[in-house]
MARBA-3410 file (N, C-alpha, C, O; in Angstrom, 1 decimal):
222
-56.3,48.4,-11.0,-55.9,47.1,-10.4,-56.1,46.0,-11.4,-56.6,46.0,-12.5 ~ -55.6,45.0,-10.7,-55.7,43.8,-12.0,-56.6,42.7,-12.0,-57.1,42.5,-10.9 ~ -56.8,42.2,-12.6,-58.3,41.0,-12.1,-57.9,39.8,-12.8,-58.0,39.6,-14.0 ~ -57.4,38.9,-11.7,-57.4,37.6,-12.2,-57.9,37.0,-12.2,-58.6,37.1,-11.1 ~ -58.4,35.6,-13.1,-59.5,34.8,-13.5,-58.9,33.4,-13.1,-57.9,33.0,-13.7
-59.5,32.7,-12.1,-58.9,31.4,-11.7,-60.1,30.1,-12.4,-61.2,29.9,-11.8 ~ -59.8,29.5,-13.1,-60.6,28.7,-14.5,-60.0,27.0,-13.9,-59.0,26.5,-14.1 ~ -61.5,26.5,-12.9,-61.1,25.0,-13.0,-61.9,24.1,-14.0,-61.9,22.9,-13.9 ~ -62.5,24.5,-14.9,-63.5,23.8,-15.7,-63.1,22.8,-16.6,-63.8,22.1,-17.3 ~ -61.7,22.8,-16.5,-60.9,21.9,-17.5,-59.2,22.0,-17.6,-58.5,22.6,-18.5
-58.8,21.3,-16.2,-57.9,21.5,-15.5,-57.8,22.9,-14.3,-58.5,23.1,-13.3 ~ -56.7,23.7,-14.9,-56.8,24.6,-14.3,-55.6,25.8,-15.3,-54.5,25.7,-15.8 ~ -56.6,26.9,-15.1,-56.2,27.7,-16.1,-56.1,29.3,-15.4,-56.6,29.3,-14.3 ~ -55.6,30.3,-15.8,-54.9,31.6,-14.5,-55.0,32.7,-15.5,-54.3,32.5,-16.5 ~ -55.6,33.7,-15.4,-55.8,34.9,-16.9,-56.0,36.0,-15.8,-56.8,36.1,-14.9
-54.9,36.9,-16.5,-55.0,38.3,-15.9,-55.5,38.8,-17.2,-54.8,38.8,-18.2 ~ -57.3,39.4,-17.3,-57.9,39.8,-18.3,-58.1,41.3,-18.2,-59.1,41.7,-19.0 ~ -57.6,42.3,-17.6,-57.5,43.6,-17.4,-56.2,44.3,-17.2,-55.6,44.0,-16.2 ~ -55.9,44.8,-17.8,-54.7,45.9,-17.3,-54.7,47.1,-16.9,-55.2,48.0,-17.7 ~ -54.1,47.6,-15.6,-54.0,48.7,-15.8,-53.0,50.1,-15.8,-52.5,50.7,-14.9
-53.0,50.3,-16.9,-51.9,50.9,-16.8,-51.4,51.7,-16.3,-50.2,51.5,-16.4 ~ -51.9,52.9,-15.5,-51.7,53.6,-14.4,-50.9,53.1,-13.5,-49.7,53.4,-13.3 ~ -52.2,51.8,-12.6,-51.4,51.0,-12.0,-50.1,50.3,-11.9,-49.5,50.1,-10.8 ~ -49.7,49.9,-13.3,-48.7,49.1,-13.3,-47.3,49.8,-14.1,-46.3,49.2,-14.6 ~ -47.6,51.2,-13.9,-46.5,51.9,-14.6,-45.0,51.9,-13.9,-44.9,52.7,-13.0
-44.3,51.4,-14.0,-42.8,51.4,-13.2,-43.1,50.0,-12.7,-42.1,49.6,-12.1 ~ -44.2,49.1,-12.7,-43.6,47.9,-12.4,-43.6,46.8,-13.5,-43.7,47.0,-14.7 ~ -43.4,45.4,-12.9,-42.9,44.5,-13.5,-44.5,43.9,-14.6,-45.7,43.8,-14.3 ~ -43.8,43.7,-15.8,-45.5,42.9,-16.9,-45.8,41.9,-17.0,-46.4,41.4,-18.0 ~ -45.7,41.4,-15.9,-45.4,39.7,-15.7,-46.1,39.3,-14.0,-45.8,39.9,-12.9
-47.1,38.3,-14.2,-47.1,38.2,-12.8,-47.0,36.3,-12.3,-47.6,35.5,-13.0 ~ -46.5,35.8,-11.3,-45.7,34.5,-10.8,-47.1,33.7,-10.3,-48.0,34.3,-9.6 ~ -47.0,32.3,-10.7,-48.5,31.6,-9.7,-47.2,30.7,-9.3,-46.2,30.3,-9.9 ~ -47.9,30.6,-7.9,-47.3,29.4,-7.0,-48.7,28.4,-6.9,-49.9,28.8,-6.7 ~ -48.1,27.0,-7.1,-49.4,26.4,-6.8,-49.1,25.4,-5.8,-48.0,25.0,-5.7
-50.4,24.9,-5.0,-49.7,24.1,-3.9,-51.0,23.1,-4.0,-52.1,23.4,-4.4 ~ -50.5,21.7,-3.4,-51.8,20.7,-2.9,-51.7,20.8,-1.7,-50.7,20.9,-1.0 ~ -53.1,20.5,-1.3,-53.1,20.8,0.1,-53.8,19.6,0.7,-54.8,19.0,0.3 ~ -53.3,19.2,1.7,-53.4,17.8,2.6,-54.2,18.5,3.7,-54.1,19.6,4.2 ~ -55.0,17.5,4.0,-56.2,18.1,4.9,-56.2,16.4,5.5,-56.1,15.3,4.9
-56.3,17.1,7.2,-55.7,15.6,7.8,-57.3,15.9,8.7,-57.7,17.0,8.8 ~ -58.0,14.7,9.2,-58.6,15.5,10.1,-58.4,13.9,11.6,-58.2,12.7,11.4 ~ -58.6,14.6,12.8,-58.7,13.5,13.6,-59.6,13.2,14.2,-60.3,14.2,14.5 ~ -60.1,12.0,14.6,-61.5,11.5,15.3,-60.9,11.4,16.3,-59.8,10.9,16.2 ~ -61.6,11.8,17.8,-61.5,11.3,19.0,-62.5,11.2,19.5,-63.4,11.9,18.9
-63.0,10.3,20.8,-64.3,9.9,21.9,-63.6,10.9,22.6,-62.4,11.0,22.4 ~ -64.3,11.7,23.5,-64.0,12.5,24.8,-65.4,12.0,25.4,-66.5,11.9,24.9 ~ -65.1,11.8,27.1,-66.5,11.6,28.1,-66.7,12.5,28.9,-66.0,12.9,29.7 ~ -68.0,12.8,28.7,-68.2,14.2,29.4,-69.2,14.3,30.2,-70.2,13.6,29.9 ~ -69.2,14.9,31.2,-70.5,15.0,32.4,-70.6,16.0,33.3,-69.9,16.8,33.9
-72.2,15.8,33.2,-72.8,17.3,32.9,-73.2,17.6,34.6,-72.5,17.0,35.4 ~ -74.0,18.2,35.2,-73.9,18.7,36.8,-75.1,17.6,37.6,-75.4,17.5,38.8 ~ -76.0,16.6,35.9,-76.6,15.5,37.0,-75.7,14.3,37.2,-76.0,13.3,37.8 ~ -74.3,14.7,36.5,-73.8,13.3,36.9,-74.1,11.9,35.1,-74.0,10.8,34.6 ~ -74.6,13.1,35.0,-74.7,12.1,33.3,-73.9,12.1,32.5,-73.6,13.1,31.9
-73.1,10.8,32.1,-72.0,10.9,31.1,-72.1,10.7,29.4,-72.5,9.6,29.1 ~ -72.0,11.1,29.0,-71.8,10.9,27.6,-70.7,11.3,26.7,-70.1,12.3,26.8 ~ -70.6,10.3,25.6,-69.3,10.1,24.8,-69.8,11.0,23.6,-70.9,10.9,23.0 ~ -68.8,11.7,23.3,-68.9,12.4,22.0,-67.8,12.4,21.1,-66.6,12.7,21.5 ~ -67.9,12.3,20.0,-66.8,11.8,18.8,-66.1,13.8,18.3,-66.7,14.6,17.6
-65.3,14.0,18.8,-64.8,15.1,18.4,-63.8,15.0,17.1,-63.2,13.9,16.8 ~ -63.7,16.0,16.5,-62.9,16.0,15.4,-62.7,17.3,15.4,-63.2,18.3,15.8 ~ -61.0,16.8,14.5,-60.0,18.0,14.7,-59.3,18.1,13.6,-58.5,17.2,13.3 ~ -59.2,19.1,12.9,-58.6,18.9,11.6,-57.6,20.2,11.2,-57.9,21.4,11.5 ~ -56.4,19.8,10.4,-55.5,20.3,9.9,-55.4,20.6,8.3,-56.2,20.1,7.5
-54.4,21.6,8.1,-54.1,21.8,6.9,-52.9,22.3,6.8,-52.6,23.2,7.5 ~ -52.1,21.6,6.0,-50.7,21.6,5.5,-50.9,21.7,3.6,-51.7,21.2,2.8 ~ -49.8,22.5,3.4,-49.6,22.4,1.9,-48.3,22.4,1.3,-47.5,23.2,1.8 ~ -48.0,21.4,0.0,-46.8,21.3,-0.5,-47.0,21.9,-2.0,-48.0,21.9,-2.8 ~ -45.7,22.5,-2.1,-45.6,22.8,-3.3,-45.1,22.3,-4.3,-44.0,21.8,-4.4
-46.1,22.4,-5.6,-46.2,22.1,-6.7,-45.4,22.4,-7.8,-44.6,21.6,-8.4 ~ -45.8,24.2,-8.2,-45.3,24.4,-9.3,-45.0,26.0,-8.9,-45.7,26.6,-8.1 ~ -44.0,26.7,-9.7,-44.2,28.1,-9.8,-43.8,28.8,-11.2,-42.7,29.0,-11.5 ~ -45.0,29.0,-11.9,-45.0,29.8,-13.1,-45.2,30.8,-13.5,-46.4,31.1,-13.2 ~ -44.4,32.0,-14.3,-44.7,33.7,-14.9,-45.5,33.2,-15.9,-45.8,32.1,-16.4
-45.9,34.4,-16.3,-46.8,34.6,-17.8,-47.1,36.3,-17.6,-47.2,37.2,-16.7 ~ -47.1,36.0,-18.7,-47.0,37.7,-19.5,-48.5,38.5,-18.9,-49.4,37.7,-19.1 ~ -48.9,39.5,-18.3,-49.8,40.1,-18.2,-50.9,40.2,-19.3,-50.9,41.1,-20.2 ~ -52.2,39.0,-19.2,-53.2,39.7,-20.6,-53.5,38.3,-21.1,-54.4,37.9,-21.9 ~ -52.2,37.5,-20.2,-52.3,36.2,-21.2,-52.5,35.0,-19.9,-52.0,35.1,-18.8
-53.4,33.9,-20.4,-53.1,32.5,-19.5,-51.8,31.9,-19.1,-50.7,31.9,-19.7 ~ -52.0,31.5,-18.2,-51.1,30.4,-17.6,-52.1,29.2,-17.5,-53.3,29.1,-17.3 ~ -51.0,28.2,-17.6,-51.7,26.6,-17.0,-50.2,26.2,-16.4,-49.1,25.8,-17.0 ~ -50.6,26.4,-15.1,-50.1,25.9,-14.2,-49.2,25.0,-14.1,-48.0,25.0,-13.9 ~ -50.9,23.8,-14.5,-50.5,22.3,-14.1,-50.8,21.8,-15.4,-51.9,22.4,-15.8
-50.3,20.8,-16.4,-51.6,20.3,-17.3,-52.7,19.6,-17.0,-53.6,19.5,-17.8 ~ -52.7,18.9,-15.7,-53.2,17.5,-15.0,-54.5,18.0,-15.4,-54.8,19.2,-15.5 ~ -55.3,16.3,-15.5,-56.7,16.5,-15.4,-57.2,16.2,-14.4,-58.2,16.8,-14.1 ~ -56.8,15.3,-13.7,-57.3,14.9,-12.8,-57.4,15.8,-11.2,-56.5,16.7,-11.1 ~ -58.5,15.5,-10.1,-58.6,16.2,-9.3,-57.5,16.6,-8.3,-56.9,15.5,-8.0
-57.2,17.3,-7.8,-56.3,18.4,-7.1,-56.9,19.2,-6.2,-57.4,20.2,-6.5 ~ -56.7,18.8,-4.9,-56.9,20.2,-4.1,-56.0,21.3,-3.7,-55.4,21.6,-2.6 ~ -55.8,22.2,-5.2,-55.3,23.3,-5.0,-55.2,23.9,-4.4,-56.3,23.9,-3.7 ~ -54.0,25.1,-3.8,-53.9,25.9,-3.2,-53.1,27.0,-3.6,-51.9,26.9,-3.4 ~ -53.7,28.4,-4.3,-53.1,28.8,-5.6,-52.7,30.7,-4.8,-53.5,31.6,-4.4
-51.5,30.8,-4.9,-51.0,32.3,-4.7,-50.3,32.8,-5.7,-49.2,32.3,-6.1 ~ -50.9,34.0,-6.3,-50.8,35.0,-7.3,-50.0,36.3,-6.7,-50.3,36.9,-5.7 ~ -48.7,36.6,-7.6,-47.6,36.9,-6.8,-47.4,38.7,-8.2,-46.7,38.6,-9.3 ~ -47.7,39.3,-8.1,-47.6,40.6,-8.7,-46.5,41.8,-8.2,-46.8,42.6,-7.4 ~ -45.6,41.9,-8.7,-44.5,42.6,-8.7,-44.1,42.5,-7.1,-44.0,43.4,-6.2
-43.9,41.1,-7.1,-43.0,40.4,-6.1,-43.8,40.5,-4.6,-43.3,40.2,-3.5 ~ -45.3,40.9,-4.8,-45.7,41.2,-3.6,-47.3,40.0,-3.6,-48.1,40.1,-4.5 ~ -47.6,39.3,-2.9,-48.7,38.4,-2.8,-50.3,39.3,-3.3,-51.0,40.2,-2.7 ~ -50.5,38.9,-4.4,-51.8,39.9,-5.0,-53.0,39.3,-4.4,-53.8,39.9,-3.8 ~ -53.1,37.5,-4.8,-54.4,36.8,-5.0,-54.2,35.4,-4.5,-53.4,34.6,-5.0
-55.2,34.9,-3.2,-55.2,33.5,-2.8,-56.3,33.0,-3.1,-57.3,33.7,-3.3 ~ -56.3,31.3,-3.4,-57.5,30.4,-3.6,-57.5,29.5,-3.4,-56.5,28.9,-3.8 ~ -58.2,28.9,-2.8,-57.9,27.3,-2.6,-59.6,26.8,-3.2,-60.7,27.3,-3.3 ~ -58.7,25.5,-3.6,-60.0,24.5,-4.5,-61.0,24.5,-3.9,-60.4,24.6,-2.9 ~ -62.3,24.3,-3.5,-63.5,24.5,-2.4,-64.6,23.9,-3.2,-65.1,24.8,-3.8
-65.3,22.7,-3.7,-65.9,22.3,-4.1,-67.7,22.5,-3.5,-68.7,22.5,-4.2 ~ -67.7,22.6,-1.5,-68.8,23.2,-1.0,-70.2,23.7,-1.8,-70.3,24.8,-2.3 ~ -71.2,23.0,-1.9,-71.9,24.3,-2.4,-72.1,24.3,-3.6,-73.2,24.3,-4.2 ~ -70.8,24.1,-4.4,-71.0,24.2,-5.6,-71.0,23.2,-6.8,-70.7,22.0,-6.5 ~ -71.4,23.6,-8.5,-71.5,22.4,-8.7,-70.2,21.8,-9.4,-69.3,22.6,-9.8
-70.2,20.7,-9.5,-68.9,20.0,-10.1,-69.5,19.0,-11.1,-70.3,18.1,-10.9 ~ -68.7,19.3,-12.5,-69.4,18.4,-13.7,-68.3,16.7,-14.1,-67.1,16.7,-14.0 ~ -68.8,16.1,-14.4,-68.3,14.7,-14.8,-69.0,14.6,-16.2,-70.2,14.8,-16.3 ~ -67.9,14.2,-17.2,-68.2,13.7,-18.3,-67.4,12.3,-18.5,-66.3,11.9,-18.3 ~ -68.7,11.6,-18.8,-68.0,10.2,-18.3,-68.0,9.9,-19.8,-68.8,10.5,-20.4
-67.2,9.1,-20.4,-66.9,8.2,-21.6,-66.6,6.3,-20.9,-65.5,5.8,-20.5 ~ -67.7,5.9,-21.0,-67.6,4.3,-20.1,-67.4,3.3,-21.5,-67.6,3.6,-22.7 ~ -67.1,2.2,-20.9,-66.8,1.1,-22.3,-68.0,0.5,-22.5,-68.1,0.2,-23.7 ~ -69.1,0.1,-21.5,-70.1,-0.1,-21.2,-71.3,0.7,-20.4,-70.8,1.8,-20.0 ~ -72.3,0.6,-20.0,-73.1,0.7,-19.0,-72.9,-0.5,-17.6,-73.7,-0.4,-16.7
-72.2,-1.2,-17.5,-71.8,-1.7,-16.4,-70.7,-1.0,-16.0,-70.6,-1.2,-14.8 ~ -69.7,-0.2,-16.4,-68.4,1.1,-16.3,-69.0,2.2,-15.8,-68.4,3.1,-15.0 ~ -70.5,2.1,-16.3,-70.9,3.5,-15.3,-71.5,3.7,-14.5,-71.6,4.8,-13.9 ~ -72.2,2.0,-14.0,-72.7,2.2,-13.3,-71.4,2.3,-11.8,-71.5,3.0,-10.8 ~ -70.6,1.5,-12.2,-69.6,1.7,-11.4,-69.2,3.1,-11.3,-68.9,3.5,-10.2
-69.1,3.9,-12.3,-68.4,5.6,-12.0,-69.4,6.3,-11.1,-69.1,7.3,-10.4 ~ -70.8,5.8,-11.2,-72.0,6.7,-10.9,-71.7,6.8,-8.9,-71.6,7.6,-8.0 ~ -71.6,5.4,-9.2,-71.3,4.6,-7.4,-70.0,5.9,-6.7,-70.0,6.7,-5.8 ~ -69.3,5.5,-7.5,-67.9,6.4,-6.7,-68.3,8.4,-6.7,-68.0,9.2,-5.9 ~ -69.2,8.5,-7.9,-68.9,10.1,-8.0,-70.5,10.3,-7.0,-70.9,11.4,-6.8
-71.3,9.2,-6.5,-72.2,9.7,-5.2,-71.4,9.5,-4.1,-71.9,10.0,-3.1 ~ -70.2,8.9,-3.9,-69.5,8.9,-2.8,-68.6,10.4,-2.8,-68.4,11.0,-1.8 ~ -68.3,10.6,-3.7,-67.5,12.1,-3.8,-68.5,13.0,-3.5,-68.0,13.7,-2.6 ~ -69.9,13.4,-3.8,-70.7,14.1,-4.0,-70.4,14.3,-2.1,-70.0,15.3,-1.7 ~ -70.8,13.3,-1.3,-71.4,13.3,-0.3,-70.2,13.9,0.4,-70.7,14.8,1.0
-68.6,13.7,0.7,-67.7,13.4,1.1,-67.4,15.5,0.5,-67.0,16.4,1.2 ~ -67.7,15.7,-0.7,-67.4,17.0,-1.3,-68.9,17.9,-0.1,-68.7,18.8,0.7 ~ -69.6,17.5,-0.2,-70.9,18.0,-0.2,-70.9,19.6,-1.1,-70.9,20.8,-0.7 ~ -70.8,18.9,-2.4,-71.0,19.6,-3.5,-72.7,19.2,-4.3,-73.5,18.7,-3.6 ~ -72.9,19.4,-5.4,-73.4,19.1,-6.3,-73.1,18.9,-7.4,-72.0,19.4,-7.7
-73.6,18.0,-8.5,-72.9,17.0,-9.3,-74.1,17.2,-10.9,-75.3,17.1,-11.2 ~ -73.2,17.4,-11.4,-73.5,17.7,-13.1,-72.8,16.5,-14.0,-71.6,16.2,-14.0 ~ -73.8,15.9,-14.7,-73.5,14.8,-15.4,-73.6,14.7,-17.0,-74.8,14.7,-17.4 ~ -72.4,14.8,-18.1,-72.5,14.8,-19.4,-72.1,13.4,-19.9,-71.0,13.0,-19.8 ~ -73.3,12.7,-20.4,-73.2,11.3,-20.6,-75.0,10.8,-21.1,-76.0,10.5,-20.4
-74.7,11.0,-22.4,-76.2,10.4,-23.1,-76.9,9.6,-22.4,-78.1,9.8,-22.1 ~ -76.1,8.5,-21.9,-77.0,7.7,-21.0,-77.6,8.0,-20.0,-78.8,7.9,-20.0 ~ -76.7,8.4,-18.9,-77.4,9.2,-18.0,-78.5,10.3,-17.9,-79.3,10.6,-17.0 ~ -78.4,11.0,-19.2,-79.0,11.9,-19.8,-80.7,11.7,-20.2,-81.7,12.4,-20.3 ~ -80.5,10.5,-20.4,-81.6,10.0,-21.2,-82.7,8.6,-20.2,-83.6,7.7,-20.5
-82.1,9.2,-19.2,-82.7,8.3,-17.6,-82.6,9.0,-16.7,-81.8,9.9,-16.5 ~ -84.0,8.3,-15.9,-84.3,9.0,-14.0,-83.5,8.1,-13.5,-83.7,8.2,-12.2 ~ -82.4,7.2,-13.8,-82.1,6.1,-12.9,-80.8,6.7,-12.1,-80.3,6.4,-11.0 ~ -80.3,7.8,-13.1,-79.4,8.4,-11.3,-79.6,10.0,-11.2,-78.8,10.9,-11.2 ~ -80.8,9.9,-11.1,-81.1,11.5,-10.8,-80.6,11.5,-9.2,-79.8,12.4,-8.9
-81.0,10.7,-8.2,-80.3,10.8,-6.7,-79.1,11.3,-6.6,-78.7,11.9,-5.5 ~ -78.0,10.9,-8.0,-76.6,11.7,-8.2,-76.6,12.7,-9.0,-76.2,13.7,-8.4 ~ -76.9,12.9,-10.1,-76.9,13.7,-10.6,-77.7,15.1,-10.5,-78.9,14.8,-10.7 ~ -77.5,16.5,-10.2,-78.7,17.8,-9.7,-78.9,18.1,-11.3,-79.9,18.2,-11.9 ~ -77.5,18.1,-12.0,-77.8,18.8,-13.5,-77.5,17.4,-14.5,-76.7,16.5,-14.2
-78.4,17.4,-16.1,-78.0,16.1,-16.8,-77.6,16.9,-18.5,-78.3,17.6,-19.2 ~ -76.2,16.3,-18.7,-76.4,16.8,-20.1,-75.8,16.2,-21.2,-74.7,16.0,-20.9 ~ -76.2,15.9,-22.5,-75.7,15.3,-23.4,-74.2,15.3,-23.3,-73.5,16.3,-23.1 ~ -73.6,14.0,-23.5,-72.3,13.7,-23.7,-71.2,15.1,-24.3,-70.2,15.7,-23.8 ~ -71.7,15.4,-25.2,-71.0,16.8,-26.0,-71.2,18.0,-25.9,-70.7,18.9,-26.5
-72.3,18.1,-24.7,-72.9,19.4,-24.6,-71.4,20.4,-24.0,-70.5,20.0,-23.3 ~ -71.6,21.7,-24.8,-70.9,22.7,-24.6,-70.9,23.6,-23.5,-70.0,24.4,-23.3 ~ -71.9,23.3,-22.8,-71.9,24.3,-21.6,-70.8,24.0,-20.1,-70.4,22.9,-19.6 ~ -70.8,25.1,-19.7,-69.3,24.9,-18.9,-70.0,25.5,-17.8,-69.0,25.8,-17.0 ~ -71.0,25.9,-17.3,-71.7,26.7,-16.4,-71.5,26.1,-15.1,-72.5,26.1,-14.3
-70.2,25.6,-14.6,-69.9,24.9,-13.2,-68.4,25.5,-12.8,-67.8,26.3,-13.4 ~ -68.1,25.0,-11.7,-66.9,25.6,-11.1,-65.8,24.6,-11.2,-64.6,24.9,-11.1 ~ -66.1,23.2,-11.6,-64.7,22.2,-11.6,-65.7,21.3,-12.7,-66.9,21.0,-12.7 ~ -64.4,21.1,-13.9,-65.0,19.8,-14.2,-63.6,18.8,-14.7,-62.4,19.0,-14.9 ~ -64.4,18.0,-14.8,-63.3,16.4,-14.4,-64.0,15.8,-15.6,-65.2,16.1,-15.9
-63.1,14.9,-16.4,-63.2,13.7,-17.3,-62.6,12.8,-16.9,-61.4,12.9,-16.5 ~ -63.7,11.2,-17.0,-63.2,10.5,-16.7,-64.1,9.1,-18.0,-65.2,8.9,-18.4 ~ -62.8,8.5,-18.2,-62.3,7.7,-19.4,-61.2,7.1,-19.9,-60.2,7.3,-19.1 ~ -61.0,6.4,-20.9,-59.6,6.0,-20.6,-58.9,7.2,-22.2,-59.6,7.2,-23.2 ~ -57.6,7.9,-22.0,-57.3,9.0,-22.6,-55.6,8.6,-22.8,-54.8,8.2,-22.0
-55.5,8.9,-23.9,-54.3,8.8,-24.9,-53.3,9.4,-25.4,-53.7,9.7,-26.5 ~ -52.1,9.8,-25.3,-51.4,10.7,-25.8,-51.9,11.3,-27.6,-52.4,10.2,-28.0 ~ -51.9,12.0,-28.5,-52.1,11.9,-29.8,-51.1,11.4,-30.6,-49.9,11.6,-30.7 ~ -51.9,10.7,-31.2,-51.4,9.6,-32.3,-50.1,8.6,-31.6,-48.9,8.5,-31.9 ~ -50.9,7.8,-30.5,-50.0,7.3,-29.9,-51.3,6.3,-29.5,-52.4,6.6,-29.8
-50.9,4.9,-28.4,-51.0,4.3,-27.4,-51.0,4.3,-26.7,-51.8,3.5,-26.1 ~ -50.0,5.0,-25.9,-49.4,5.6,-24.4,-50.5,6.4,-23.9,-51.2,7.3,-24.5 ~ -50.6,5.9,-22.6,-51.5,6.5,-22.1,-51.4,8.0,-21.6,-50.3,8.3,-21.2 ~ -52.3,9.0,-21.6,-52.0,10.2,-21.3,-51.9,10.4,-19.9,-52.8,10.1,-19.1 ~ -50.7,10.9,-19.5,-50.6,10.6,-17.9,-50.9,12.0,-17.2,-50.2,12.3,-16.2
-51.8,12.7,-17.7,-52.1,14.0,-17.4,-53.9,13.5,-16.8,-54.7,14.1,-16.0 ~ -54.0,12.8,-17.4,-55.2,11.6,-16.7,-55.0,10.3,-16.1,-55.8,9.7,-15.4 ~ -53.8,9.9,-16.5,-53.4,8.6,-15.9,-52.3,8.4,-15.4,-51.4,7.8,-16.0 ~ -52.2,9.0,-13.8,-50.7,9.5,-13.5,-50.1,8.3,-13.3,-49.0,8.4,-12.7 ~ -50.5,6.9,-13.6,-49.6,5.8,-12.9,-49.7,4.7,-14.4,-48.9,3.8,-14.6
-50.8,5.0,-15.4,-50.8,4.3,-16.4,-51.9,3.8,-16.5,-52.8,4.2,-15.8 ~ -52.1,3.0,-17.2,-53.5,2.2,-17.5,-53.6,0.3,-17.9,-54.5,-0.4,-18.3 ~ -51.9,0.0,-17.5,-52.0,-1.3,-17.4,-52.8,-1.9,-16.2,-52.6,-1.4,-15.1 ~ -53.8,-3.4,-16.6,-54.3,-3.9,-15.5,-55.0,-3.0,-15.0,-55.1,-3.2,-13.8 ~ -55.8,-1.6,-15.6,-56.7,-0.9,-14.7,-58.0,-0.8,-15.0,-58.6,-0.1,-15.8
-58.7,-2.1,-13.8,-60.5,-1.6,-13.9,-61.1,-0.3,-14.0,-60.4,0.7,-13.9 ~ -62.5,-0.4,-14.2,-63.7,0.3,-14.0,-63.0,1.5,-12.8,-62.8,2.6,-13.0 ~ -62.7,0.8,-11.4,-62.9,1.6,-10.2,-61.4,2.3,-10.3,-61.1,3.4,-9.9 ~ -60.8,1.6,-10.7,-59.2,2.2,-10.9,-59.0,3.6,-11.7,-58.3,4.5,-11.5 ~ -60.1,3.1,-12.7,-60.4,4.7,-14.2,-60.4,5.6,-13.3,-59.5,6.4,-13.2
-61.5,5.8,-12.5,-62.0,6.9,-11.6,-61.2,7.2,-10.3,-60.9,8.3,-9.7 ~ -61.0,6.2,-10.2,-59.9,6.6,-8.7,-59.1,7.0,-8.7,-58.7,7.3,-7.6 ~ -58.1,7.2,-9.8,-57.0,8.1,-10.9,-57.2,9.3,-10.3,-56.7,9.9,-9.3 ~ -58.7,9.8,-11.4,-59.4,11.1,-11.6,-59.1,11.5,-10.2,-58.2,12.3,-9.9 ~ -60.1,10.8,-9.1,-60.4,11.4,-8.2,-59.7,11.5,-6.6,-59.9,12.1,-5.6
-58.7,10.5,-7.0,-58.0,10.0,-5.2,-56.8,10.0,-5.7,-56.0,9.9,-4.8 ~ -56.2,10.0,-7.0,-54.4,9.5,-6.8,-53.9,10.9,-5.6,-52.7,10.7,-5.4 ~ -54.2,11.8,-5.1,-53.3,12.8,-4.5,-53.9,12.2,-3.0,-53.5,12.5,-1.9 ~ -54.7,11.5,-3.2,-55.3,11.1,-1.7,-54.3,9.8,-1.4,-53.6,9.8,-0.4 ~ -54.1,8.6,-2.6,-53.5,8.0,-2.3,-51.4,8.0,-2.3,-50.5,7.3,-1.7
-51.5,8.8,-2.8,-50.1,9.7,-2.6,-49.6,10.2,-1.1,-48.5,10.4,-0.7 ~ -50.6,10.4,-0.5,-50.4,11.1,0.9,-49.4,10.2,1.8,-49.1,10.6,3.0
END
C-alpha cells in the first residue's frame, strides 16, 4: 500500500514516500490531489424551554455546517512531492488523494489540540505586540496551542499566556503540525509584494492588516 505524507509546516506539501510494487503493478504511477477550502458556517439560536415545574429557560443553541469549494487539482509522479497550493497564508483545507482513479486518502486542516507555530518578523515591538493580540485570539477561536519563533518573545515571560512553546527567531525545529509566517514578504529581487503571503498586496497595510492576510483573508472572502 502506499503512504502519503500530508506536510503543513510551511504551506502545504503531499509526498507519496513508499511504493509498492506488488501493489501497484498494472496500475497508474501517478497519483491526483484535489484540494478544497472549507467554509464552516455555524448558527446561534435562543430556544425557551420548560421543564415539568413549569420553569423556563433560554438556551443559546448552535448549529453548524460545512460546505467546500474547490481549489486546485494536481498529479505528481509517485515518490515525489506535490505543492498543491504555494500560498502561505492560512487555509482550511480539505484535501482528497485520488490513486488510480479511486479515492485513497481524506484530510481536513484540524488545528484542535494541536500545536501551531508563528514566526513573526515585526518592524517594531509595538508590531508585535499587536500580532501577539490577534494570534491569542486565534489560539482561543482554534483552541489549539501556539509556538512562537521570535527573539523577542523568546527572551520574555511577557507572553507566555500566548505562547505554550518559545523559540529563537531562526530556530530550525519544525516539531508542530501548521506553521505560518507572518511579516511583510517580497517576490525575489523585486518590490512586489509576494502575494503568496499577501493575497491583496501590501499598499496602505497596518500592523493588523499584516496578520489578517495570514490569518482571515479566506474568512474575509466568504
Amino acid at each position: 500500500m502506499h503512504n502519503f505524507t500530508i506536510d503543513y509546516t510551511d504551506g502545504l506539501k503531499i509526498e507519496n514516500n513508499f511504493r509498492d510494487t506488488k501493489f501497484a503493478e498494472g496500475k497508474e504511477s501517478h497519483y491526483t490531489v484535489k484540494t478544497y477550502f472549507c467554509h464552516k458556517k455555524i448558527k446561534r439560536s435562543l430556544q425557551t424551554h420548560s421543564d415539568q415545574l413549569g420553569v423556563t429557560a433560554t438556551i443559546e443553541e448552535l448549529e453548524s455546517s460545512l460546505s467546500k469549494t474547490h481549489l486546485t487539482t494536481n498529479c505528481a509522479d509517485l515518490g515525489f512531492w506535490t505543492k498543491p497550493s504555494f500560498v502561505k497564508f492560512f487555509v482550511p483545507y480539505h484535501i482528497d488523494i485520488y490513486y488510480n482513479a479511486e479515492l485513497y486518502q481524506s484530510d481536513t486542516l484540524d488545528c484542535k489540540f494541536k500545536l501551531v507555530n508563528f514566526t513573526l518578523h515585526p518592524k517594531d515591538d509595538r508590531e508585535l505586540y499587536t500580532w501577539m493580540n490577534v494570534i491569542e485570539n486565534f489560539k482561543k477561536q482554534m483552541q489549539c496551542d501556539i509556538s512562537i519563533k521570535n527573539d523577542t518573545v523568546a527572551s520574555t515571560t511577557e507572553f507566555d499566556h500566548v505562547a505554550d512553546v518559545k523559540y529563537k527567531t531562526e530556530d530550525a525545529n519544525k516539531q508542530y503540525y501548521l506553521g505560518l509566517h507572518v511579516g511583510r514578504f517580497y517576490q525575489s529581487n523585486s518590490q512586489n509584494p509576494d502575494v503568496n503571503y499577501h493575497p491583496t498586496g501590501l499598499h496602505d497595510k497596518n500592523s493588523l492588516d499584516i496578520i489578517n492576510d495570514i490569518l482571515y483573508y479566506y474568512t474575509t472572502i466568504i
